[in-house]
Structures are given as structure tokens and as C-alpha cells.
C-alpha positions as CSV (number, residue, x, y, z in Angstrom):
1,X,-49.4,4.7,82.4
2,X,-48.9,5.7,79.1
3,X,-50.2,9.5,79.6
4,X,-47.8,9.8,82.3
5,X,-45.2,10.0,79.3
6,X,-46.0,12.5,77.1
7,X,-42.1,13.1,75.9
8,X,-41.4,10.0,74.8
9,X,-40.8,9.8,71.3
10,X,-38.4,13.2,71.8
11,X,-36.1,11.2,73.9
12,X,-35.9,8.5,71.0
13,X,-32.2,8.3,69.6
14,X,-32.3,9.3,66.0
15,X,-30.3,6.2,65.6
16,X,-33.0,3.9,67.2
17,X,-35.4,5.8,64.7
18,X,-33.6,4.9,61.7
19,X,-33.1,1.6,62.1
20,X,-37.1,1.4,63.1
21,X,-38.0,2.8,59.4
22,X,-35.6,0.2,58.1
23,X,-37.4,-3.0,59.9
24,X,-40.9,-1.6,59.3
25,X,-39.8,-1.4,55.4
26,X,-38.8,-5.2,55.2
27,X,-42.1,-6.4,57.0
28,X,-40.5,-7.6,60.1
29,X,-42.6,-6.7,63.4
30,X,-41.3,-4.2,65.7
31,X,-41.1,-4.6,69.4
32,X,-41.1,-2.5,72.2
33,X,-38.4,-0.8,73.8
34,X,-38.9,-2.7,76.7
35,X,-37.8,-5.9,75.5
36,X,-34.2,-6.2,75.5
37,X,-34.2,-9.7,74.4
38,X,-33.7,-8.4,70.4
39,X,-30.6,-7.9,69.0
40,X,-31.1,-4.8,66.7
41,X,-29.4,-5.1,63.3
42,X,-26.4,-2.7,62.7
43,X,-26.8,0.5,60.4
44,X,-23.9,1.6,58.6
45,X,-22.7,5.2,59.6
46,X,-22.8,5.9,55.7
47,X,-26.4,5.4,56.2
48,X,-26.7,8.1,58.9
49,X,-24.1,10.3,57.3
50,X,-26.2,10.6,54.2
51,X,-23.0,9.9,52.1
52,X,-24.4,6.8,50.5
53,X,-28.0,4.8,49.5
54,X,-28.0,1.7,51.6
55,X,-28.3,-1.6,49.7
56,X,-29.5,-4.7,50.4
57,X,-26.7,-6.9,51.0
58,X,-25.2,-3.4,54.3
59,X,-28.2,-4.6,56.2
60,X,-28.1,-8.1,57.7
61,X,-31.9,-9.3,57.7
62,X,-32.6,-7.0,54.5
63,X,-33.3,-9.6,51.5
64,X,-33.9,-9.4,47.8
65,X,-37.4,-8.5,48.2
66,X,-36.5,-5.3,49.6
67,X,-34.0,-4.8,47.2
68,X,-36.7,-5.2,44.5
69,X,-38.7,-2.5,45.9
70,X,-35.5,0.0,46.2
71,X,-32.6,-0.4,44.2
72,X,-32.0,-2.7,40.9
73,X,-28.5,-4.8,41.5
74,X,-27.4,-5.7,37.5
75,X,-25.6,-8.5,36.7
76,X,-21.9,-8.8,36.3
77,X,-20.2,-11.2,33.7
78,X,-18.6,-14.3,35.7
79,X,-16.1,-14.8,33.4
80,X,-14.4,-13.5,30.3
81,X,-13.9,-15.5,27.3
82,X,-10.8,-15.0,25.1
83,X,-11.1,-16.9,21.8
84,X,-8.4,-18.5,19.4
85,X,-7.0,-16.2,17.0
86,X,-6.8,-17.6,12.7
87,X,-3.9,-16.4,10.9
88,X,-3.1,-16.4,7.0
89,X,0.1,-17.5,6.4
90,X,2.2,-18.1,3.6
91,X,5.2,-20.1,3.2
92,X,8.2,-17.6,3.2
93,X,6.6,-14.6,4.5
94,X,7.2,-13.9,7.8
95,X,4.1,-12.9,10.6
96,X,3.9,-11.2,13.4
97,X,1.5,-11.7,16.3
98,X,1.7,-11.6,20.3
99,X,1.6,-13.9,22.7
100,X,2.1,-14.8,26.1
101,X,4.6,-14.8,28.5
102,X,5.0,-17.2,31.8
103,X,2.2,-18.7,29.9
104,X,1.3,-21.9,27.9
105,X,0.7,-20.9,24.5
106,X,-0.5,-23.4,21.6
107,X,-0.2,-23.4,17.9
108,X,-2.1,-25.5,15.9
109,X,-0.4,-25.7,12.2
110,X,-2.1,-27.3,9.1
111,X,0.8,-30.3,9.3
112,X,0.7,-33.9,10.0
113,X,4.2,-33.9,11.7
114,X,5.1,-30.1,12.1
115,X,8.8,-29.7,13.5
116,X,10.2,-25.9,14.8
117,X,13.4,-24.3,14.2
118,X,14.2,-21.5,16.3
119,X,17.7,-19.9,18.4
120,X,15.0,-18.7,20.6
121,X,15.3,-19.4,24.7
122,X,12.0,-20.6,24.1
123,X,10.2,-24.3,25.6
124,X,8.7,-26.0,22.5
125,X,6.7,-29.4,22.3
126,X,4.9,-30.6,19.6
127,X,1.8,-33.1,20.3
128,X,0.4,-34.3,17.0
129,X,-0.5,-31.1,14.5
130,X,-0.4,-28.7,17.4
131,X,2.9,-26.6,18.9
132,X,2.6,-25.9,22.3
133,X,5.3,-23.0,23.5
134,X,6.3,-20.9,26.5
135,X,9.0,-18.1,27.4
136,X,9.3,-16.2,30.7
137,X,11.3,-13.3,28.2
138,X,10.1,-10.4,26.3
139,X,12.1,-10.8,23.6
140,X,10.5,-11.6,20.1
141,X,10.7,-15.1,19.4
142,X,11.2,-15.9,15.6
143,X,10.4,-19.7,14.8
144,X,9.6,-21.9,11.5
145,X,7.5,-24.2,11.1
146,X,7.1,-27.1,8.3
147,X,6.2,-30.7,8.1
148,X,8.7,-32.9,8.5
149,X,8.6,-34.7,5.3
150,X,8.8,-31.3,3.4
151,X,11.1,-29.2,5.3
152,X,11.6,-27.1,1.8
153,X,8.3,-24.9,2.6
154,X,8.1,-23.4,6.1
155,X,6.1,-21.1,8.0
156,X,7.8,-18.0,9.3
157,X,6.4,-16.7,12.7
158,X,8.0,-13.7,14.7
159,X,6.0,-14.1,18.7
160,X,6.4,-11.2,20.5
161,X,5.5,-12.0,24.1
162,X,2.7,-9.8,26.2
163,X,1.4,-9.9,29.8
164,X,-1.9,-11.2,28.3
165,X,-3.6,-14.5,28.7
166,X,-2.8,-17.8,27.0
167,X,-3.0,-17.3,23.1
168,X,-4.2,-20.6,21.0
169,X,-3.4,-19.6,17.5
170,X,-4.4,-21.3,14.2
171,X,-2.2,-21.0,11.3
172,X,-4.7,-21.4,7.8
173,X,-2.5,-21.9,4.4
174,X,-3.6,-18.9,1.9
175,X,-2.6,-21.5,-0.8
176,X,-2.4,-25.4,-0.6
177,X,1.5,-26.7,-0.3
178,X,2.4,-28.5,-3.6
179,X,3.0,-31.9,-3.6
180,X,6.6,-32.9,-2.0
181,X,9.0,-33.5,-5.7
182,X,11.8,-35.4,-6.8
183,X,13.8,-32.2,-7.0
184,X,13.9,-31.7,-3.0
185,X,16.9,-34.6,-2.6
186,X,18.8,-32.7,-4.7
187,X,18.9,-29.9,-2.3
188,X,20.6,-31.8,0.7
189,X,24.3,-33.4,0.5
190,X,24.8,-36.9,0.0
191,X,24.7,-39.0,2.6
192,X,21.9,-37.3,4.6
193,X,18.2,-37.1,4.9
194,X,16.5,-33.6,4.6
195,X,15.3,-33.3,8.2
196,X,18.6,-34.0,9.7
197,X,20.7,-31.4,7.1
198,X,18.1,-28.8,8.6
199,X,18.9,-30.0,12.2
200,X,22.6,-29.4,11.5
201,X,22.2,-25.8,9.7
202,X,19.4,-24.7,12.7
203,X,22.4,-25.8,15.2
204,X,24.7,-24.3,13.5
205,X,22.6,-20.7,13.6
206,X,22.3,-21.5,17.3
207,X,25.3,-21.6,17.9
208,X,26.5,-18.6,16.2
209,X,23.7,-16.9,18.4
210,X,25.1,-17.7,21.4
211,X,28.4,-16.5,20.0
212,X,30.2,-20.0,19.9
213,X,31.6,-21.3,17.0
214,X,29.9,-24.6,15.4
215,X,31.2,-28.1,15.9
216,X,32.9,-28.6,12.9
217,X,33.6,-24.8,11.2
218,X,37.0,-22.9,10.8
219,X,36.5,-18.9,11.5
220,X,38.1,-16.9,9.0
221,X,37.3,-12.8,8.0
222,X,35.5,-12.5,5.1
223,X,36.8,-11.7,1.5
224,X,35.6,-8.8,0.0
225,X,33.8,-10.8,-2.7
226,X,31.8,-12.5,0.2
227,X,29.3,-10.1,1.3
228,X,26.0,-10.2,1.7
229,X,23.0,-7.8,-0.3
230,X,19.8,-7.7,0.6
231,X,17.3,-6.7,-2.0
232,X,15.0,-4.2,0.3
233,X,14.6,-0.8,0.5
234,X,16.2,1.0,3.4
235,X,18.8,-1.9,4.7
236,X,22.4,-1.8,4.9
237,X,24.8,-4.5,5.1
238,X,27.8,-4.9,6.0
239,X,30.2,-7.9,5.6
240,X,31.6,-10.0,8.7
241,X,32.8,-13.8,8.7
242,X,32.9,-16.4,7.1
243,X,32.7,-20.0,8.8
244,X,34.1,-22.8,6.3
245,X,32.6,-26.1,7.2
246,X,32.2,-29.8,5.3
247,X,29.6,-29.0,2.6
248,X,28.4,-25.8,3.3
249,X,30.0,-22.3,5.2
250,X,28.0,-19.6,7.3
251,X,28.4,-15.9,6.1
252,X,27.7,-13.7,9.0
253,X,26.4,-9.9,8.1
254,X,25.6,-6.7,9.6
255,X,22.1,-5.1,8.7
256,X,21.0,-1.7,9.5
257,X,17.8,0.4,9.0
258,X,19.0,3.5,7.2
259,X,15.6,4.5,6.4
260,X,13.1,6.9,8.8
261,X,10.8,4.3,9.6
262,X,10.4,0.4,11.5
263,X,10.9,-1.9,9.3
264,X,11.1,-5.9,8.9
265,X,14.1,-8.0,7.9
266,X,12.6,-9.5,4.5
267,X,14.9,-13.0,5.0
268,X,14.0,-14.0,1.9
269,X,15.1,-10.9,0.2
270,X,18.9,-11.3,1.5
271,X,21.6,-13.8,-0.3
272,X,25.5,-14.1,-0.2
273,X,26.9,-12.7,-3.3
274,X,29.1,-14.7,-5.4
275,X,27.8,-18.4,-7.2
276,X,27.3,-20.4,-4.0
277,X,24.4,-21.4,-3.6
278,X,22.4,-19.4,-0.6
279,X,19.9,-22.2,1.5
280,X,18.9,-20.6,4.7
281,X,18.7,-16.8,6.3
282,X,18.7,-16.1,9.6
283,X,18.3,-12.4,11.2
284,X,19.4,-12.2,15.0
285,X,18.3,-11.2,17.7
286,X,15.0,-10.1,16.2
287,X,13.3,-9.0,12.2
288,X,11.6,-5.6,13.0
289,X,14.4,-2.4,13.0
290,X,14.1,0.9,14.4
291,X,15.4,3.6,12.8
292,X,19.4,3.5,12.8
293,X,18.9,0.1,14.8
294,X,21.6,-2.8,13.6
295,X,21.1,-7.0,13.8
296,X,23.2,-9.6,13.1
297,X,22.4,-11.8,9.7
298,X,23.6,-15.4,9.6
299,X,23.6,-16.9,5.9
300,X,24.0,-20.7,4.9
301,X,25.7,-21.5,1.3
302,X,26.9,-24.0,-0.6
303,X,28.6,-24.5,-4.2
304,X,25.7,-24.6,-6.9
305,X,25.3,-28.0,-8.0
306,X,26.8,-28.3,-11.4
307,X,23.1,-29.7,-12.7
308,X,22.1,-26.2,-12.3
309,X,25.0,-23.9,-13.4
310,X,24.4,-22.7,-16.9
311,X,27.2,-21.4,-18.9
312,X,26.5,-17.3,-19.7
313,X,25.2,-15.8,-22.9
314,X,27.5,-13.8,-24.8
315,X,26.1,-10.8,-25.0
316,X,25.1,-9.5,-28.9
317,X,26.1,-6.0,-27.7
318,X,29.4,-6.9,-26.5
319,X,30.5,-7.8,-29.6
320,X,28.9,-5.1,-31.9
321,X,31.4,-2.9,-29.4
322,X,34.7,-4.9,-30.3
């Protein structure tokens, strides 16, 4: 019978060919065209094509043992780790780092009893030494942080929000704190404990960054002898108003880069002129300026306590002159 059909393998599909060679490479046996009880295993058209080396996994019935013989597969990570980020930080000087947004984001602080003070539209909780914060802005958020039995030394953080993961940050003292003194009391009015006089001047800032006037304050334009200086190259103030309250009034600013390059608000650098007694700063809405860019700065003060205001020094060349 079979030398009745010499033509045979000429009238074989090239398809049916292909998918032969296949079969015979994995080991599996190979029937006869007669039998049409096998389903034959697709072959891509890529294969036929020529466009493309076939892998293992395009071939149903193809397993990792032909694969070994052909093509090595390498492995791909599973997952991607993203670890917590130390910062140095100092009490008074102010830090930039990024964060994320729609996210949770912690903050574990070296404090016992850490408390935050920020006008930011931002969702703070604090859970033993660690801050745990979220915004669904981009703005910069600019926050402080201290213990809450020594508000008098806090840490200054500016958070700019990022579409990146979840950000655990961990803040490391450059120096240890010094131990909480007798002179602290002096610094808060009579009558009230040091966490809640902060509570009132961080509402008070609120408020004036929402552009409401605090519970308690009169509004009145500044005098020219009320206005603000801020010891940094390449700022300009200008004066605004003055909010009178019980014990202490808000002075409100203007601050502009004039220099050529971004810059950051140095808070610490910028006191009301005059012989009250500046206690808090406060730039709004954010720290960093572009060139010619303009913020708002919110000042608190209070009269000097007379323990510390020292009569002045005649001056030796003052008198040579009269």
C-alpha cells in the first residue's frame, strides 16, 4: 500500500510539518495521519511568520524541560522594597523632604509625647512617638514637631507631597535636647500652661490662614514702627496688620525673593521690630520662593518681660561729641 503513494510527504501542509518538529523536540510520540482521534496543539502564526522565537509557555504541552534545552527564562523581582528614610534634624532649622499623597505616611520622632502644629489641610494622628499623616494636595505642608512637655524646642519639617509610595521617615537629633529649665514658665502668660498658650498662637496662625480673624483680636493697619525685618539675604518685607489681642498681638508681613535664585524663608531669621518680644514665625502658604515670588509672614509678640529689659549703655563716644 505504501508504494502506491509515492507523493505523500509533498502534499504535507507546511503547517502540519511544523507542528510535527515541535512534538518530536519535546519527546512526545507522533501518530499517524490517520488517526483523527488527536487534538494537535495550536502553533502561533508568529511562529510560522518567522517574526518571533517561540517559548515555552506559546505552546500548550511544551514544558520546562524544553525550555531548558532552548531558551533561558530569567527571573523577575516579585516585589520592590522601598525602605524608611533617617533624617538629621535640628531644632529650629527647617527640612525639606517628600512624601506621599492619597497615602499614609508615618513619622517616627525621637519624643515621648510629640504634638504637631501646622495650618496645613493635612490628617494628623499621633500613636505613641510616631506621627502618622496624609493629604490628597500637592501643596507643601510645613509642620512642627516637639514634645509636649518642652514645646520651647521644635522640629521644623516642610513635606512636599509626590505620587510616590508611602514614606516612613525617622527624624535623628544631631544634638541631644537640654534638659527642660525653670526659665521655660517664664515664657508663657500667667494663668496658662505652655502646651495650651501654643494651642492658642497655632489657632490663631490658622486662622489668619484661612483669612478670618481670631477669636479674640481687634484688626487695625500697622504703624510704621511695626514692621517686620528679616535678617537674610535676598528677602523683602513689607508691613501689613497688626491684630491686638489679650497678651500678645499678630503682625502680619509681606516677603518677597528679590534675589535670582529659590530660596527658603529662614523663620527664625525674621522678628517684629520695636521692643516686644517676638515668640513665634509663621510663613504662609509655603517657605521656598521663586524668583520675584511673594508669601504672607504671620509674627506673634508680646511686651518683653521687665526681668529681661536692661536699661542701655550710654555710649563713651556720645559724649566725647557733646
Amino acid at each position: 500500500m505504501h508504494g502506491h503513494h509515492p507523493s505523500l510527504p509533498q502534499r504535507l501542509h507546511p503547517l502540519t510539518c511544523a507542528v510535527c518538529l515541535i512534538l518530536a523536540g519535546t519527546g512526545s510520540p507522533i501518530l499517524a495521519e490517520e488517526d483523527p482521534g488527536i487534538a494537535l496543539p495550536p502553533v502561533p502564526d508568529t511562529l510560522i511568520d518567522g517574526t518571533r522565537d517561540l517559548q515555552s509557555d506559546q505552546v500548550p504541552g511544551v514544558g520546562s524541560g524544553a525550555a531548558g534545552k532552548g531558551h533561558s527564562t530569567l527571573a523577575q523581582p516579585s516585589h520592590l522594597e522601598v525602605g524608611p528614610v533617617t533624617l538629621n534634624v535640628t531644632p529650629g532649622v527647617n527640612v525639606l523632604v517628600e512624601i506621599a499623597i492619597d497615602q499614609l505616611n508615618r513619622i517616627l520622632t525621637p519624643f515621648p509625647n510629640p504634638q504637631v502644629r501646622t495650618v496645613a489641610e493635612a490628617s494628623t494622628s499621633v500613636d505613641g512617638s510616631a506621627v502618622y499623616l496624609a493629604t490628597s494636595s500637592e501643596v507643601p505642608i510645613t509642620l512642627f514637631i516637639s514634645d509636649a512637655s518642652d514645646p520651647n524646642h521644635a522640629l521644623s519639617l516642610t513635606l512636599a507631597p509626590r505620587r510616590i509610595p508611602p514614606r516612613e521617615l525617622r527624624l535623628v537629633l544631631t544634638d541631644p535636647l537640654p534638659l527642660p529649665s525653670q526659665t521655660a514658665s517664664a515664657t508663657v502668660p500667667p494663668g496658662a500652661s505652655a502646651p495650651e498658650y501654643v494651642e492658642r498662637l497655632t489657632e490663631a496662625m490658622r486662622a489668619l490662614a484661612r483669612e478670618e480673624l481670631p477669636e479674640g483680636y481687634r484688626l487695625r493697619p500697622a504703624r510704621p514702627d511695626e514692621s517686620v525685618d528679616c535678617v537674610q539675604d535676598g528677602l523683602e518685607t513689607r508691613r501689613g496688620q497688626v491684630l491686638e489681642g489679650q497678651d500678645v498681638a499678630l503682625v502680619t508681613a509681606l516677603v518677597r525673593n528679590v534675589s535670582a535664585a529659590r530660596l527658603e524663608i529662614e523663620e527664625r531669621a525674621c522678628r517684629a521690630q520695636g521692643e516686644d518680644e517676638t515668640v513665634a514665625v509663621a510663613a504662609w502658604p509655603q517657605v521656598w520662593l521663586e524668583p520675584g515670588e511673594m508669601v504672607e509672614l504671620y509674627l506673634a509678640v508680646r511686651p518683653t518681660p521687665p526681668e529681661r529689659v536692661h536699661p542701655p549703655r550710654p555710649s563713651l563716644l556720645g559724649a566725647e561729641r557733646r
